[in-house]
ZAGUFI-317216 format. One record per residue (C-alpha): x negated, y, z; residue in one letter. Coordinates in Angstrom, 2 decimals. Each point is the difference from the previous one (the first is absolute). Layout:
ZAGUFI-317216
<rec X="X" Y="Y" Z="Z" kollo="A"/>
...
//
This chain:
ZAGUFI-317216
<rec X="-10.54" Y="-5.60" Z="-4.61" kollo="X"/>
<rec X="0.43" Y="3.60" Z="1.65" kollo="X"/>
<rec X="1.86" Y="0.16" Z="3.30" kollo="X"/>
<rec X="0.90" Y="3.79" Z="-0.77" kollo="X"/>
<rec X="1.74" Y="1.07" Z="-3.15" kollo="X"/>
<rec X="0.75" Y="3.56" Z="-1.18" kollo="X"/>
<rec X="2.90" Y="1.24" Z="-2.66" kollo="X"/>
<rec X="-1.87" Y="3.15" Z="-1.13" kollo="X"/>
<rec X="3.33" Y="1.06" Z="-1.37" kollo="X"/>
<rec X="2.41" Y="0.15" Z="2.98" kollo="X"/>
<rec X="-2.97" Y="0.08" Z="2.44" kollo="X"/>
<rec X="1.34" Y="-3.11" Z="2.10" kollo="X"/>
<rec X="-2.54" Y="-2.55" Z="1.31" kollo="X"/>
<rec X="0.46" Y="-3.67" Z="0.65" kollo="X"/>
<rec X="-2.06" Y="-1.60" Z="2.62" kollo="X"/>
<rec X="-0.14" Y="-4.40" Z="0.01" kollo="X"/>
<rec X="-0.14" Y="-0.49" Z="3.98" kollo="X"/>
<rec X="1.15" Y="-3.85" Z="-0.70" kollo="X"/>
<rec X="0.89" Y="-1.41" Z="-3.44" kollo="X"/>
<rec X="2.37" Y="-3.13" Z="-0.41" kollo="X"/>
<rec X="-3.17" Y="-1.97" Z="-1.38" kollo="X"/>
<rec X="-2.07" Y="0.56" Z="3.17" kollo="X"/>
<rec X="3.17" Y="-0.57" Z="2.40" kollo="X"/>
<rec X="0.84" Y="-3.53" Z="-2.08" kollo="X"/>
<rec X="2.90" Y="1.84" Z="-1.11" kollo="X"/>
<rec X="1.80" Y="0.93" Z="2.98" kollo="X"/>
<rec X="-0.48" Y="4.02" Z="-0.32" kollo="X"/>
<rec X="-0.92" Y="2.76" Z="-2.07" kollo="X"/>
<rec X="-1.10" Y="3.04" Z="2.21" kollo="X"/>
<rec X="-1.06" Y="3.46" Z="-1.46" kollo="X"/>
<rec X="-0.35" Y="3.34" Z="1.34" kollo="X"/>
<rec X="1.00" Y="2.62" Z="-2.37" kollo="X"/>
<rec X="-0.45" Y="4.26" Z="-0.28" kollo="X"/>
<rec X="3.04" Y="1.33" Z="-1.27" kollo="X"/>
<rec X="-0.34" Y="3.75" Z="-1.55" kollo="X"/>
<rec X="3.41" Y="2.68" Z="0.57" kollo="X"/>
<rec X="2.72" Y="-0.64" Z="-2.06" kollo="X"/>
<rec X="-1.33" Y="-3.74" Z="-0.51" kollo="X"/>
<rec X="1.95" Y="-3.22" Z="0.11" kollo="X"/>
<rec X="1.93" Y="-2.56" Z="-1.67" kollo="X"/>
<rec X="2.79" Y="-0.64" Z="-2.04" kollo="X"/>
<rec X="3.14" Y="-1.91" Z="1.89" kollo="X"/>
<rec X="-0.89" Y="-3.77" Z="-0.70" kollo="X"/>
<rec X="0.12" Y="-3.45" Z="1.71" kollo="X"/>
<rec X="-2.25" Y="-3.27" Z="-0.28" kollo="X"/>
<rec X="1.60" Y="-2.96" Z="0.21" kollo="X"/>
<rec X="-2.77" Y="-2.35" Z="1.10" kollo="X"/>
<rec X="-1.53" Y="2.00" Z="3.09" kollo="X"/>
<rec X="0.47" Y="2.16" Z="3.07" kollo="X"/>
<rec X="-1.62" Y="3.52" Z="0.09" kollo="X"/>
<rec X="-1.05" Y="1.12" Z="3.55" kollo="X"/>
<rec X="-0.52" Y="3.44" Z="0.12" kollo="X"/>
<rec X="-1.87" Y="1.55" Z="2.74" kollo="X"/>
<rec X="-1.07" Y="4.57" Z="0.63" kollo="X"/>
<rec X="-3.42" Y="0.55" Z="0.43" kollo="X"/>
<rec X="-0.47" Y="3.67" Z="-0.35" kollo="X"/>
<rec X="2.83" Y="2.38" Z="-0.31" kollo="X"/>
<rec X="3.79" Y="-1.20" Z="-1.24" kollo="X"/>
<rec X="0.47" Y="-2.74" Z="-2.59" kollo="X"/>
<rec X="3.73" Y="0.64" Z="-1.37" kollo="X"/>
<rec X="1.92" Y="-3.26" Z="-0.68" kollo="X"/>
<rec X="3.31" Y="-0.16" Z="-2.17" kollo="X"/>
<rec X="1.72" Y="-2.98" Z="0.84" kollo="X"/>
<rec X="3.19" Y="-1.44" Z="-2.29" kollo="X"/>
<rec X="1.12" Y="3.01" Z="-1.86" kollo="X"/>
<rec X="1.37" Y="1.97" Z="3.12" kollo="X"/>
<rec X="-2.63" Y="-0.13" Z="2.92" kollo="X"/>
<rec X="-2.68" Y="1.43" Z="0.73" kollo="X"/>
<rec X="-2.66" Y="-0.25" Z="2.69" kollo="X"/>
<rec X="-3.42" Y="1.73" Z="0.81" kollo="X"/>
<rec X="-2.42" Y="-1.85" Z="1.61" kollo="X"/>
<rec X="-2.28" Y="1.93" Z="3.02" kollo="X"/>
<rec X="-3.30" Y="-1.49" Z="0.16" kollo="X"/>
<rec X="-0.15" Y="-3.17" Z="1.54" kollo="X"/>
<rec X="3.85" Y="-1.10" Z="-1.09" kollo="X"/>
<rec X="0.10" Y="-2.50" Z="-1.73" kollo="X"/>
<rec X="3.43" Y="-1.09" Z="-2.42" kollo="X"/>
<rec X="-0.15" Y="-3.47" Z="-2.11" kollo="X"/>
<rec X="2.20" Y="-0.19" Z="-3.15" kollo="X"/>
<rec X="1.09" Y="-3.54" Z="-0.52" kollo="X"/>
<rec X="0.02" Y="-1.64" Z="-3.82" kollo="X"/>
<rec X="2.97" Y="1.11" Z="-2.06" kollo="X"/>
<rec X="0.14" Y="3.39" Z="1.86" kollo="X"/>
<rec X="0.23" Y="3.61" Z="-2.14" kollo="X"/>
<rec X="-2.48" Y="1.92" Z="1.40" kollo="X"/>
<rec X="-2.84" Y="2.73" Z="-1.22" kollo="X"/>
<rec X="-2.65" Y="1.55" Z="2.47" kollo="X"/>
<rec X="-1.03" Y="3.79" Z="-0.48" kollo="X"/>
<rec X="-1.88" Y="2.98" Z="1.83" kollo="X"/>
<rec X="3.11" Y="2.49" Z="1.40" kollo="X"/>
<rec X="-3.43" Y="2.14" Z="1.29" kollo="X"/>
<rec X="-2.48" Y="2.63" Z="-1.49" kollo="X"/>
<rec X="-3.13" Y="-2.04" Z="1.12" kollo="X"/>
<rec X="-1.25" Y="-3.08" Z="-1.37" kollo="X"/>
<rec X="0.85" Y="-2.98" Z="2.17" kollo="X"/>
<rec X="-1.51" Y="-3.11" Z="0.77" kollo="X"/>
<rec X="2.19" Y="-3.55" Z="0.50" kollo="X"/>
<rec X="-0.58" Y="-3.76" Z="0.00" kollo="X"/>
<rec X="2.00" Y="-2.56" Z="-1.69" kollo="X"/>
<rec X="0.20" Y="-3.86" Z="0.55" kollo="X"/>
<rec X="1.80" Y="-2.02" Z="-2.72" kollo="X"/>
<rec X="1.12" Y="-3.73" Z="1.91" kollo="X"/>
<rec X="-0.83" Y="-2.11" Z="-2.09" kollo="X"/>
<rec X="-3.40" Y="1.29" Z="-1.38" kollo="X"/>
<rec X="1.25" Y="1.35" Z="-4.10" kollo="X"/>
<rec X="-3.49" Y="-0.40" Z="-2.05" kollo="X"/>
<rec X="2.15" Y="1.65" Z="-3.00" kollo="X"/>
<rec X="1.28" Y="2.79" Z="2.49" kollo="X"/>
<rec X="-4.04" Y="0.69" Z="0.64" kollo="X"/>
<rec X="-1.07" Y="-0.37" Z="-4.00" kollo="X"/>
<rec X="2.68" Y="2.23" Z="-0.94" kollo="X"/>
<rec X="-1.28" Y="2.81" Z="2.37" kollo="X"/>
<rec X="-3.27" Y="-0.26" Z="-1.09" kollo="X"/>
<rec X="1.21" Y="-0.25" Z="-3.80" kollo="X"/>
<rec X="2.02" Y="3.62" Z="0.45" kollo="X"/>
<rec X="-3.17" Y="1.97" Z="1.94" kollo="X"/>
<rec X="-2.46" Y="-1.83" Z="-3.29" kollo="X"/>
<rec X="2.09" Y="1.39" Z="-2.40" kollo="X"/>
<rec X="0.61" Y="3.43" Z="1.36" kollo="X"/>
<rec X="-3.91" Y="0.20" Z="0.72" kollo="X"/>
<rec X="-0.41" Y="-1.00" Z="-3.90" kollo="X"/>
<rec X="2.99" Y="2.42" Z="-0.73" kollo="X"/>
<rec X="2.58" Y="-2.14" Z="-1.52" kollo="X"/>
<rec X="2.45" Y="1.00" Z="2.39" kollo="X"/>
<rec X="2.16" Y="3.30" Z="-0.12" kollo="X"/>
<rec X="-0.07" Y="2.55" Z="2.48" kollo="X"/>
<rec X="2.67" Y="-2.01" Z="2.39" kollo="X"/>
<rec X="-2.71" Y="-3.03" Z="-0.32" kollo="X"/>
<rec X="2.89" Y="-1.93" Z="-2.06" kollo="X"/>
<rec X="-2.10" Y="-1.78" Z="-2.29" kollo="X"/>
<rec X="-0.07" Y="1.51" Z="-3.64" kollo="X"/>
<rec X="0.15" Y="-3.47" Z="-2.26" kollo="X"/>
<rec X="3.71" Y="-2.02" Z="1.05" kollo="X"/>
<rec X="-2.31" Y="-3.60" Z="-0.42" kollo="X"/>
<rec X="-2.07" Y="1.43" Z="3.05" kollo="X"/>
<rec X="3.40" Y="1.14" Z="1.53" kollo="X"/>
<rec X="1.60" Y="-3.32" Z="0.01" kollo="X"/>
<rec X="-2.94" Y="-2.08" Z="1.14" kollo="X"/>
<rec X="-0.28" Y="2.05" Z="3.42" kollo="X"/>
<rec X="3.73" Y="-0.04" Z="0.35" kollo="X"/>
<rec X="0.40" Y="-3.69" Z="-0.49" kollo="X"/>
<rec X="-3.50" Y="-0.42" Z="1.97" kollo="X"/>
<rec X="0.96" Y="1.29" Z="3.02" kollo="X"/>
<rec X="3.94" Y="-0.77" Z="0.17" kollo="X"/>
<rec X="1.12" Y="3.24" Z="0.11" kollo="X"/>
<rec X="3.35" Y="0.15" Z="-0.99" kollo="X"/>
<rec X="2.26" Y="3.55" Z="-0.93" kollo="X"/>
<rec X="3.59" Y="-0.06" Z="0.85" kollo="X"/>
<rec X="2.81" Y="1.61" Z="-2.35" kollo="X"/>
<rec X="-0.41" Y="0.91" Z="-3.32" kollo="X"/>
<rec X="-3.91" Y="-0.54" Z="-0.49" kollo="X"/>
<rec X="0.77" Y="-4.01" Z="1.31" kollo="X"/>
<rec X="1.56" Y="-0.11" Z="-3.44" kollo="X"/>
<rec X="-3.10" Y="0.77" Z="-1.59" kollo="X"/>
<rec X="-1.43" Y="-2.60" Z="2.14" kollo="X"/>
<rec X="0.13" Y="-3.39" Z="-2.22" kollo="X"/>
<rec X="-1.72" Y="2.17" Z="-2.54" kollo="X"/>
<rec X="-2.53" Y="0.93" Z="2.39" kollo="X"/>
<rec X="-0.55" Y="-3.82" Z="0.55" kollo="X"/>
<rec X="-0.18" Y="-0.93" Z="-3.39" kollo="X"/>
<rec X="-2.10" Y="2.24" Z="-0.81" kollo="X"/>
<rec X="-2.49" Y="-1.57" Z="2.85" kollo="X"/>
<rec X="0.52" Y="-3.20" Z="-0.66" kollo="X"/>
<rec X="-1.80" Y="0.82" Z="-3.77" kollo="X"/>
<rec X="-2.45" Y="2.23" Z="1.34" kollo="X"/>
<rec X="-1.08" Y="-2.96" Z="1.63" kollo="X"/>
<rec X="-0.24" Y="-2.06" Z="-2.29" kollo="X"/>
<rec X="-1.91" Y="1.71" Z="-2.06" kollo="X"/>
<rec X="-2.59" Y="0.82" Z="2.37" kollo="X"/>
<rec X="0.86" Y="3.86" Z="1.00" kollo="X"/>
<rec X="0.69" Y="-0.95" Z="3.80" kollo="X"/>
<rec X="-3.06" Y="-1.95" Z="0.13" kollo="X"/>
<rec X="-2.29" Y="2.82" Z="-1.40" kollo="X"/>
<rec X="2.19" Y="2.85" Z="2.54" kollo="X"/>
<rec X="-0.88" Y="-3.02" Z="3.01" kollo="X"/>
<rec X="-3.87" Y="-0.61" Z="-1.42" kollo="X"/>
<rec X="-0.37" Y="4.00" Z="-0.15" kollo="X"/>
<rec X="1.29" Y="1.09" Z="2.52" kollo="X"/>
<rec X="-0.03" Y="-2.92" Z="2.81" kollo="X"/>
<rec X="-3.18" Y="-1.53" Z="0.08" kollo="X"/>
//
């Protein structure tokens, strides 16, 4: 499996220092490039802690709705389960950061390397949202991210939606593609 994975569409990388397999499932740690104007969406996870930590140049954290808080290199924040929070680059340089998940999130890791396989095979728009809502709703539900507000009411639909795309075999074929 490659330790380095590229979205061709956004330009981020992923880099696997540590996944929860080879830690017996006590952490997930990845170093990730983050392109201007890149970042997430305000989410939370409800089964882990997110540690984030600034390599090279400022990593922009919004935390809750009303905070926020850039990191310097070397700072280092940890956003506890349950927390709002999105990470994003407030700079005009790419910039390079580490995150540790506590414990280790195997769906966390297959849903990041899901999202970079599909942009790389171009069924992802230009955001690298992915195009089909089946493939949508298997990451989401993969790697417990969670939307506040209105888009948690689209939510159970979301998880429906996963629940038959497993059973029929479509999260099996994204996890044989794109994480073996």
């Amino acid at each position: 499996m490659k330790r380095k994975i590229i979205n061709p569409v956004i330009k981020d990388t992923a880099t696997f220092l540590q996944t929860s397999e080879e830690s017996e499932g006590k952490v997930s740690d990845m170093e990730f490039t983050l392109m201007p104007g890149g970042g997430t969406p305000l989410h939370y996870h409800k089964s882990y802690a997110e540690t984030f930590t600034a390599i090279d140049g400022d990593l922009g954290l919004k935390l809750g709705k009303n905070e926020t808080k850039i990191l310097k290199p070397g700072e280092t924040h940890t956003v506890q389960p349950k927390s709002l929070h999105s990470f994003f680059n407030p700079n005009g340089q790419e910039i390079k950061f580490n995150v540790k998940i506590k414990p280790g999130h195997t769906g966390f890791e297959n849903s990041l390397r899901i999202l970079y396989g599909l942009a790389e095979d171009g069924h992802t728009n230009k955001k690298g949202i992915p195009k089909s809502i089946k493939h949508t709703a298997i990451v989401v539900c993969m790697s417990d991210m969670n939307i506040p507000g209105f888009l948690s009411l689209i939510f159970p639909v979301l998880k429906r939606i996963a629940i038959k795309a497993k059973a029929n075999g479509e999260e099996k074929k994204l996890l044989n593609k794109y994480c073996k």
